[in-house]
Structures are given as C-alpha cells and as structure tokens.
C-alpha positions in Angstrom: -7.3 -5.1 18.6 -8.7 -2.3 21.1 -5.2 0.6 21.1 -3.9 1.6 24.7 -5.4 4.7 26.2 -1.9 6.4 25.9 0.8 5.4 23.7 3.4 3.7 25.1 6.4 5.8 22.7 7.1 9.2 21.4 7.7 8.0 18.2 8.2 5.0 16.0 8.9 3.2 12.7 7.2 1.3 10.6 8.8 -1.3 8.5 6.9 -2.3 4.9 7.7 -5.9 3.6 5.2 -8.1 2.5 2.4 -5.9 3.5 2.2 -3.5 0.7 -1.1 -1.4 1.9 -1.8 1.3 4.2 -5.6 -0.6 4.8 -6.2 -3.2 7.3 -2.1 -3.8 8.3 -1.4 -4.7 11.5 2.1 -3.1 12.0 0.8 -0.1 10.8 -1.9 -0.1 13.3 0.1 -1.0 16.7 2.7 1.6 16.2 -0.5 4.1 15.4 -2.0 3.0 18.4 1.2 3.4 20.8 3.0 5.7 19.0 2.5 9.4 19.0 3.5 10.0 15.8 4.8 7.3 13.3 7.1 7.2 10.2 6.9 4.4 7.3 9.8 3.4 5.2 9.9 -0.1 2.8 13.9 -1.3 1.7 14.4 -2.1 -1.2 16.8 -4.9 0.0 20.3 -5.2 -1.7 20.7 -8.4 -0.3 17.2 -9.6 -1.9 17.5 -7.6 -5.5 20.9 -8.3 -5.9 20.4 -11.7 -6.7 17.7 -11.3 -8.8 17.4 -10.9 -12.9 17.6 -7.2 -14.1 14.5 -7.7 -15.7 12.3 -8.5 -13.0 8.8 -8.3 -13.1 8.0 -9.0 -9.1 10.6 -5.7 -8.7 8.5 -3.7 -10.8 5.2 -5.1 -9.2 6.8 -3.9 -5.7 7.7 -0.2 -7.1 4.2 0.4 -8.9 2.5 -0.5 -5.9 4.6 1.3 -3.4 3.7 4.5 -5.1 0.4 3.9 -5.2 1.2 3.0 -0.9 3.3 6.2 -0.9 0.4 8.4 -2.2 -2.0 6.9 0.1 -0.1 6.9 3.2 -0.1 10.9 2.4 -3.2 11.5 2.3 -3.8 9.5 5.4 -1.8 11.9 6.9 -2.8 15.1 5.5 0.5 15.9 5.3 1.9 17.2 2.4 5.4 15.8 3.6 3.7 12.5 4.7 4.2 9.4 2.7 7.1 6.7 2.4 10.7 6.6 3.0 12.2 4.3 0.3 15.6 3.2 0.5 17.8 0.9 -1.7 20.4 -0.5 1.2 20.7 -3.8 3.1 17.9 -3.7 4.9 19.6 -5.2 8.4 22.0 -2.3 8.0 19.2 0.5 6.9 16.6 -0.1 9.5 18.5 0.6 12.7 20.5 3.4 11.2 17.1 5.0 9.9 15.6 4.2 13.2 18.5 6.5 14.8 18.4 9.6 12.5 14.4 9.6 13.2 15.3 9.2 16.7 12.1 6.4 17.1 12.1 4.2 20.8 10.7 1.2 18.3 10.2 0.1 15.4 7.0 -2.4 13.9 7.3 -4.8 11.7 4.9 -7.9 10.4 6.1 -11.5 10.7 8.0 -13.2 7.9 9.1 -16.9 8.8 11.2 -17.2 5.8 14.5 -18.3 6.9 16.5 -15.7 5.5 14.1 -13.0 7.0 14.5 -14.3 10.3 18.0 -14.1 10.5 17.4 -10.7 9.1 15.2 -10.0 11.5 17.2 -11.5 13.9 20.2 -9.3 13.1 18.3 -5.6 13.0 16.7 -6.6 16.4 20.3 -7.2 18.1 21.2 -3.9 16.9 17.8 -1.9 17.6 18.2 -3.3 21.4 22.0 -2.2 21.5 20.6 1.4 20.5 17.6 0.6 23.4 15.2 0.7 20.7 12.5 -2.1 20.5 11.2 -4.4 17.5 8.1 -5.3 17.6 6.7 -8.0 15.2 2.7 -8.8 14.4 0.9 -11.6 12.5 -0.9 -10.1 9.5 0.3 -12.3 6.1 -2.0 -15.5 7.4 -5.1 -16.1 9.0 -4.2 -18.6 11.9 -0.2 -18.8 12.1 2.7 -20.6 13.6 1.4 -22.6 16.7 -2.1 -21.0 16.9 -3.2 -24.8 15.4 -1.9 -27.2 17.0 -3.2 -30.9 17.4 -4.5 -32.0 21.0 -0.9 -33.6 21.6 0.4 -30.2 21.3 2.5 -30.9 17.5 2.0 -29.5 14.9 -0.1 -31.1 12.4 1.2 -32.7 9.2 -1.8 -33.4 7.6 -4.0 -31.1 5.8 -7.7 -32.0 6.5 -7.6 -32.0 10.3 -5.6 -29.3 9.9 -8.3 -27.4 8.1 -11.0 -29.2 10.3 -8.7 -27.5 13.1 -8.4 -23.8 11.9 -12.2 -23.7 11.1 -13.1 -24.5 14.8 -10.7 -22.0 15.9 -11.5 -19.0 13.1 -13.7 -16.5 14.4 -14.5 -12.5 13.6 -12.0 -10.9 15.9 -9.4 -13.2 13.8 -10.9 -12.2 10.4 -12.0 -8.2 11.7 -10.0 -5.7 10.2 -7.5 -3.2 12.0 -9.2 0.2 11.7 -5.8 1.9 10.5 -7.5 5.2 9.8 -9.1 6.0 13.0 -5.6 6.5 14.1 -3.9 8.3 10.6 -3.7 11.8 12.5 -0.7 10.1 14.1 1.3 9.7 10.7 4.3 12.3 11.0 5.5 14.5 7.9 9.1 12.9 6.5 12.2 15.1 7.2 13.4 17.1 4.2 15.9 14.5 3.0 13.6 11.3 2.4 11.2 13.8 0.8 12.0 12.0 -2.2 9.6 9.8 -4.6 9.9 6.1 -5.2 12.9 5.3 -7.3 12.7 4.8 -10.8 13.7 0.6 -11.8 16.2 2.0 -13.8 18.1 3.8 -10.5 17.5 0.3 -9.0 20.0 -1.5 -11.6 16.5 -3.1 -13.0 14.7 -3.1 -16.9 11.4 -2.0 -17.4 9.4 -5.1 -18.0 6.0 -6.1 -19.9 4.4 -5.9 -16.7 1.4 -3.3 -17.8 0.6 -5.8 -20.3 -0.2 -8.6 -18.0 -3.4 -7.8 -16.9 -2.1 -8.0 -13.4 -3.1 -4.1 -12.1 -0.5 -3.4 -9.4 -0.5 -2.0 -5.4 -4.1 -1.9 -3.3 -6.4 -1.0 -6.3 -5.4 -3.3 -8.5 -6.1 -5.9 -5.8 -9.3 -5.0 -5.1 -9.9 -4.6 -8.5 -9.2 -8.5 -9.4 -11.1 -8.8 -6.0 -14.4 -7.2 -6.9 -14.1 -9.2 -10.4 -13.8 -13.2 -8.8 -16.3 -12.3 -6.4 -18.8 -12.4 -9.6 -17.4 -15.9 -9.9 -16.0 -17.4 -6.7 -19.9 -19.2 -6.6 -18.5 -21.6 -9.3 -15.0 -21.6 -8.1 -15.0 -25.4 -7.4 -16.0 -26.3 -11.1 -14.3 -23.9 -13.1 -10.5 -23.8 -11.3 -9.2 -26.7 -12.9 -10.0 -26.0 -16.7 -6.6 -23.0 -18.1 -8.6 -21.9 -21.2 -11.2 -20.7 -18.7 -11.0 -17.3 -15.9 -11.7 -19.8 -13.0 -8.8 -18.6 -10.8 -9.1 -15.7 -8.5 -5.4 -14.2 -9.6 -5.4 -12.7 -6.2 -2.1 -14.9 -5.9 0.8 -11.8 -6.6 -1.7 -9.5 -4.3 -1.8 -11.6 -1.4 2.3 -12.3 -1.8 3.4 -8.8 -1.3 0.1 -8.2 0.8 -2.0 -5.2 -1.4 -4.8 -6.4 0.2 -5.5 -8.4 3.8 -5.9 -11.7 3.7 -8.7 -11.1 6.6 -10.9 -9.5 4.1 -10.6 -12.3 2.0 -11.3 -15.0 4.3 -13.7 -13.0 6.0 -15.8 -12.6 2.8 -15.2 -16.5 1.6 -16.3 -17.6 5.0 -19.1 -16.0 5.1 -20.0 -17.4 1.4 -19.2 -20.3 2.7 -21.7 -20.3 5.4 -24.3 -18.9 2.8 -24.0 -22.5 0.9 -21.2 -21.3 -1.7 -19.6 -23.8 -3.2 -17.4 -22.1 -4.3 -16.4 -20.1 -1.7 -16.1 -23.2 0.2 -13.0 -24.6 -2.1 -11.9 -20.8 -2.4 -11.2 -20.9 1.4 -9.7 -24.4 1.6 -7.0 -23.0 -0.5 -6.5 -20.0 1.5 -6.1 -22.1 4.5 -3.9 -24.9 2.5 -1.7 -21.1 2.3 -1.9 -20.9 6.5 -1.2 -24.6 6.5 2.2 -24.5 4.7 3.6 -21.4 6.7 2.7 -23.3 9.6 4.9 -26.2 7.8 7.8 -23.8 7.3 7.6 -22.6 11.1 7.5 -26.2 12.6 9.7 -27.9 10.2 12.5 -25.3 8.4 14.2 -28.6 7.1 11.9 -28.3 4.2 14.0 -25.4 2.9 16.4 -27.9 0.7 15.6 -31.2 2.4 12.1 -33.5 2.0 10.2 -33.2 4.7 10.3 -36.9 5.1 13.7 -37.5 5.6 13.4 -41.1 3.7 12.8 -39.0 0.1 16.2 -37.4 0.1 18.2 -40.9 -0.5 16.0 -41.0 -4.1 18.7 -41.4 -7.1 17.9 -38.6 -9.0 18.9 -38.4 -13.0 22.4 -36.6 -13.4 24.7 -35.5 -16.5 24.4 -34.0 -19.3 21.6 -36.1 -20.5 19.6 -35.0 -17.3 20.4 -31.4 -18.2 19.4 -31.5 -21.2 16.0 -33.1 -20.5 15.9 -30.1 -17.4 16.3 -27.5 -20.9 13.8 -28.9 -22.7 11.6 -28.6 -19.8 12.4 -25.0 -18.7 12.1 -24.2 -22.3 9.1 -26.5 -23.2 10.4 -28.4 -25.6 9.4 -31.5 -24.3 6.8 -32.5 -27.2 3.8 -33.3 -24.7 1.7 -30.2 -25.6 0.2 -28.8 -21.9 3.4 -29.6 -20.3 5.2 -27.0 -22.8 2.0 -24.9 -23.2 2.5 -24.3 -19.2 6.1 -23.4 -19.4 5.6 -20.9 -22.3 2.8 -19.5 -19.7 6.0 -19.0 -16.9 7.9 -17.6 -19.4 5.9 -15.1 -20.9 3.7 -13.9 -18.0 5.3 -15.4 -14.7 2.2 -16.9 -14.4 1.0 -20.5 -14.3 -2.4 -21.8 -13.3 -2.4 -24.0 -10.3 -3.5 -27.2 -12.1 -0.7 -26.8 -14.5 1.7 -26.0 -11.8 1.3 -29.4 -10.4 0.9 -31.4 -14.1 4.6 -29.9 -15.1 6.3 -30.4 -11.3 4.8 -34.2 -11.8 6.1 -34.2 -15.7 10.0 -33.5 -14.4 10.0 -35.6 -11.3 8.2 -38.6 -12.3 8.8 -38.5 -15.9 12.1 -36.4 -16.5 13.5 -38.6 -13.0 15.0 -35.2 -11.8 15.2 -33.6 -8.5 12.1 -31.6 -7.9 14.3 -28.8 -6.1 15.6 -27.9 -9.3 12.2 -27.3 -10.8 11.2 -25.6 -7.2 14.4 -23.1 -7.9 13.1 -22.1 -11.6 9.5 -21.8 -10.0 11.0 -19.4 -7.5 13.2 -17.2 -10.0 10.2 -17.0 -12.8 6.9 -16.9 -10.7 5.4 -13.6 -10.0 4.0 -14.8 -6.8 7.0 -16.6 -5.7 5.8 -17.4 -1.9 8.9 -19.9 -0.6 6.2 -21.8 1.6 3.8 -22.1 -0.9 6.2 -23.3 -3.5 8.3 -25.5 -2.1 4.6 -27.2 -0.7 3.4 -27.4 -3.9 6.9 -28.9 -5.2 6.9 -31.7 -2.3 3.2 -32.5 -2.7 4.5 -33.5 -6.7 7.6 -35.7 -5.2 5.6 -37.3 -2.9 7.9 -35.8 -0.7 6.3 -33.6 1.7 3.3 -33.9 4.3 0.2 -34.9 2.9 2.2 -35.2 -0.6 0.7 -37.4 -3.4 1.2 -41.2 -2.8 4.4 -41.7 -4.7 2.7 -44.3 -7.1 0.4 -41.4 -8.5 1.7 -40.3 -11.6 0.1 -37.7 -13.6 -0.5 -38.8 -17.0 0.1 -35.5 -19.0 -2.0 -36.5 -21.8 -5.0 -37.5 -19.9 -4.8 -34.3 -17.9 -4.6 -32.4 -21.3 -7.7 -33.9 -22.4 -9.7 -33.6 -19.3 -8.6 -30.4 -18.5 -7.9 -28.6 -21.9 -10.2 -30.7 -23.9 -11.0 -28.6 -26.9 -7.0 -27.1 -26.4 -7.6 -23.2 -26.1 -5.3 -23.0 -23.5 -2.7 -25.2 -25.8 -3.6 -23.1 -28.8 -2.8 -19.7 -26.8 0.3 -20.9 -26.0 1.2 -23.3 -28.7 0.1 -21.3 -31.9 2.5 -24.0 -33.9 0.0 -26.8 -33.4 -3.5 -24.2 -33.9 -4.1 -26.3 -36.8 -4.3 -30.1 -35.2 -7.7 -31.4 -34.8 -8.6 -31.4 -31.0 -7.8 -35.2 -31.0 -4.9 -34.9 -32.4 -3.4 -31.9 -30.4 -2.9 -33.8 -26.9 -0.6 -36.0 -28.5 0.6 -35.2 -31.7 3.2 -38.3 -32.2 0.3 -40.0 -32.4 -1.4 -37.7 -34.8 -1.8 -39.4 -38.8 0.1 -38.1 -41.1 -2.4 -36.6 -43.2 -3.4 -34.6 -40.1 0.2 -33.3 -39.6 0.4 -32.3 -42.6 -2.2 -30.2 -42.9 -1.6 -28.4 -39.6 1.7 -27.9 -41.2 3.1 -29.9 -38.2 6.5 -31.7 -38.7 7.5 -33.8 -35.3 10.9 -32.5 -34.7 11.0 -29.4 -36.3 8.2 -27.2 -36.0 7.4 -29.1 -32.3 9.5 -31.3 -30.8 9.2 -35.4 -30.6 8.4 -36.2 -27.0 11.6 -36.2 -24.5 10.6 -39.7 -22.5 7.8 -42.4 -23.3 5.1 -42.1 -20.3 4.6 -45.4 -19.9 8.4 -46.1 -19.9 9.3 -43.3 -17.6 6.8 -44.1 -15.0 8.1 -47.7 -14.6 11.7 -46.1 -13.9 10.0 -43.8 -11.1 8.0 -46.5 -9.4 11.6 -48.4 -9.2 13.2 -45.0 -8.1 10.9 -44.2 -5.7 11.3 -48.2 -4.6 14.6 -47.0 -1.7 11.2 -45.4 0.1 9.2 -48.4 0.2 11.9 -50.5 1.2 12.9 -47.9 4.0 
C-alpha cells in the first residue's frame, strides 16, 4: 500500500459506487497517492434508478449517506469548495464526459463484478482510452477476491469449507490494514463553480421520501460505525444468538457493507482478531464475512449463475406455472400463506426491507419446496425489496434453498416451517411483532394455528380464513411433490 515517491498524473477522478466513505477506500487512496490533485464525483445512475420503485428506500439510504460523504470529503480537504460532484446521468455517458471538462489523465474506480457493471465499466473504459485517459480499478468491497483463492489445481473452488480453510491460510495484516486516506487529503482539489452544488434532493431524483428514519438503520459512515460499535458488545455470543428473530443477535452491518460506509477490512480485521482471542462468536461472525468473499468469487468464476443454476442439471426442474402458481407466488409475497413465520418474515420485507438471515432462508425453502415455484422469482422480489440487495449474495442464498447452487442444501432437505417456528421463535415474539392478528394464541397454538382448538381460536378472536389465512399447501403433501420434482436430478 506504500504511494509512489511522485505521482504518476497531474490530476485525476475518482469514481464513488459501492464505496460510500472517504475512510479506508482504496480508489480514493491510489489516485491520492499518484495524483496531484484529485476530484470525487458518485452517479446517480439513470440506467440503475430508472428501473427502480419511486419509493425506494436503498435510494434514500445512498443520498443520506453521500451527504454525510460530501461533508467529510470537505473537510478532508480544507477546502471550502471541496466535496462531491453528484450527477443524475447514465453513468457510462457521465464519467468520461466529466473526466474531460476536469481535464483528469485517469480516472479510479473500485471493482464491481456485477455483470451489468462490467459492461459498464467496460464501456466508460473504451471511451476514457479514446480520450487517452486511463481507468484504473482496485479491490476494496471483499477481503480476498476473484482468483486470489484458488484450489491447488488452479479452479476455483466450489465448496465453501476448503474454501474458507483456503482464505484463512492466505489472510494476513497487509490484506486486512487499512489505506491511510488522510495522510494524503492535502491532494483533494476544490470543485469548479458549476458542481458546487449539494446532493440532490429524492424528490429532483423522480423518488418519494420513504420511512427510512424510522428503521433504525442510521445511514452513511456514522451510522455504520454506530451499528458497529453496538454488535461488538455482542459479536462474543454471535454463534448462539443469530438464529433466534425476536432477539438483536445479527450484526445489521448488512446495508453498510452493501454500499460500503465502512471497510470491510476493519471488520475482518477486528473479527479475526476475536477470533484468535477464543471468540466464538467472532469466529461464526467471520465465516459469514468470508461466505460474502466466497460468493463474489462464485459470480467471477461462474457468471452463469445470473439466471441459470449453477449446476446446469437444476434448470430442467418442472416448476409450478398458471394462474394457480401465481396466486400461491401472491400469497407468498404478501404473506398470506397461513404458516405464521413464513408470513411474519414477509411482513418483515415489506415493512422494513429487512429480513433476518434465518428467515431469509425458511421463506426461499417455503416457495421452492413447498409452493413448487422457481426460486428466481422469489430471488427477483428479494432483489427489488431488500435494503441490502447484494446480487452475489442473493442469488447464493436463493441457490443454496433450491439446492441449486455450489455447496447448496441436499435437495431432499426440506425445511419444515413449523418446526423452524418453534425452534427458532418458540415463545413467538418475532410472530407477534409482525402478526399482531394472532397476539392472542397460546404459544402452542401460534406455530400452527389450523391446528389450534376451537376454544383457543376463539378466544384470540382468530377465525381461519378471515382474520388469517388457512394454510396455502399441506407440508407433508407438498414435500412429497418436491422430492418427485427434484427426482429429473437424481436420475441425471
């Protein structure tokens, strides 16, 4: 990480994505360290927010903490003009024309392996070089990325726990130190005139104020190591206390390290060295940061994931289709499905963006292996609803469910949802927050109210079909029609 003596341009541009602080960020640093003086700018991408609904809570997450960037990125500079340039363009179009006006030789950028950012990518480097400009790129969303683990045959691998056994062999503290961004601030240069302007508002953006304040989820580099600061009072019980909804197990660092308000180096830094302390909960905490490098690495090697199983054999399954499979798909999006955590979780989505991991993978199990549909349309709502909507992350998670994906459950395993209520929710506070129409059921009732007595019903004021809904499919039945849906794999 040590900068050149001299740096090698007269100026240059750097690009904000998923990197949302001025602390610890690796683009940030390189052009500081070869630039002589260095602008910033973030795009808020047409192409990206276009698509999107116009009350979106990840959009307003992105504008709180870009001003918060904004203001710091001044200060670092000292300059009363320093600071951001924002734009709302296509980004492929913006960057190179921004990169002309500033008259930068290069602009710096972190790596994003998403498909559609590499053909973005892609696209503004073509046109950068035709200007003779250069575009340089840096690793700074992951630990250990790409090839840097790669088994002794020189693949890839495709299973998580030599993976892991793989990247904690190769971690070590120049990986995890950080980039010492404000040795090298002097070099931050004053905007011109014109882009002296603040962030935009969301509403001259095309986008609705949202409920985002009320959240609990504290936006830009603060609130991150605010949420920070408060899990590392917990992260010791970590491993016992991450499965259970009802109880502030999680770290909720999950939107943070998404749009990157805070390095993932300081994180793994500070779990690893828990971890080596005897923490046992630091010790899970890092597995799952490193299950995070391990599905990026996924998406590098394999970009067929992106719409396809990653075992080809999965994608001749005979999904459910019609009406009667879209209505079933409703009553799951809306969680009307009468199994109590399954719709408890989806009222979580809905309301908050939000779901806690355990129940992310009980409701993806509940609509393949139970509903019979195709997991990709449960990875699409995941993707539009989620606040920390990571593409490789998601479409993991929704291929471990299927069975679909490397290192995926065995395609047998079927997640019974009222066991998992009861082990995981047992005295149903989580079901209760989320379910206030079935408060009143006795805790053995509440897992499965269809099989409630009457008398009990009745006095939660509980009427199956009305005030909650029968369930949608019999467990038992459904998970006979998987095991012959899933039977094209076996015989393959």
């Amino acid at each position: 990480m040590a900068p050149s003596s001299e740096p090698s341009y007269p100026s240059g541009l750097v690009w904000f994505r998923r990197d949302l602080r001025a602390h610890d960020q690796a683009a940030l640093y390189r052009a500081l360290t070869q630039c002589q003086q260095v602008y910033c700018t973030f795009v808020f991408d047409r192409e990206i927010l276009d698509t999107l609904p116009r009350a979106d809570r990840r959009v307003a997450f992105i504008r709180a903490s870009l001003v918060e960037l904004d203001a710091s990125l001044r200060a670092l500079s000292g300059h009363t003009q320093g600071g951001l340039i924002v734009l709302h363009a296509v980004a492929s179009d913006a960057i190179p024309a921004l990169a002309e006006s500033l008259g930068v030789q290069a602009v710096f950028a972190n790596h994003d392996d998403e498909p559609q950012a590499l053909e973005r990518d892609s696209l503004v480097r073509t046109r950068l070089a035709a200007a003779g400009r250069a575009f340089h790129t840096f690793k700074d969303h992951t630990l250990l990325e790409r090839s840097e683990v790669l088994a002794q045959t020189g693949k890839p691998y495709s299973v998580f726990t030599p993976y892991k056994n793989a990247w904690l062999k190769k971690i070590d503290a120049f990986q995890l130190k950080s980039y010492p961004v404000e040795r090298h601030a002097h070099r931050l240069a004053p905007r011109p005139l014109e882009h002296c302007q603040p962030v935009p508002a969301l509403a001259s953006l095309g986008f609705e104020a949202t409920a985002l304040s009320q959240l609990q989820l504290p936006p830009g580099a603060s609130g991150a190591q605010q949420l920070f600061d408060d899990f590392l009072g917990r992260i010791g019980r970590y491993d016992d206390t991450r499965n259970f909804p009802a109880i502030k197990g999680p770290s909720y660092l999950s939107v943070h390290l998404r749009f990157g308000t805070l390095s993932p180096r300081l994180l793994a830094r500070t779990a690893h060295r828990l971890m080596q302390e005897g923490s046992p909960g630091a010790t899970t905490w890092l597995s799952e940061l490193i299950w995070r490098d391990f599905y990026f690495q996924i998406l590098h090697h394999h970009p067929h994931v992106v719409g396809h199983s990653f075992k080809p054999a999965y994608d001749a399954i005979q999904w459910e289709s019609g009406p009667g499979a879209d209505a079933l798909f409703a009553a799951w999006c809306e969680g009307r499905t009468g199994y109590p955590l399954v719709d408890a979780a989806m009222a979580q989505i809905n309301q908050t963006g939000y779901m806690h991991n355990r129940l992310r993978m009980v409701a993806a199990s509940f609509l393949v292996k139970d509903l019979g549909l195709d997991w990709r349309r449960g990875e699409a709502y995941f993707a539009r609803h989620l606040n920390d909507f990571d593409l490789a992350a998601n479409n993991g998670g929704w291929q471990w469910a299927s069975s679909s994906g490397c290192d995926a459950q065995p395609y047998f395993r079927i997640f019974n949802p009222v066991s998992q209520s009861e082990k995981f929710d047992p005295e149903g506070k989580f079901i209760r927050r989320y379910l206030p129409q079935l408060a009143r059921l006795p805790n053995a009732a509440l897992h499965a109210p269809w099989l409630a007595r009457p008398l009990e019903l009745a006095e939660a004021g509980v009427v199956l079909g009305k005030t909650y809904p029968e369930p949608v499919v019999d467990h038992d039945g459904a998970r006979q029609r998987t095991l012959q849906r899933y039977a094209v794999v076996k015989a393959g």
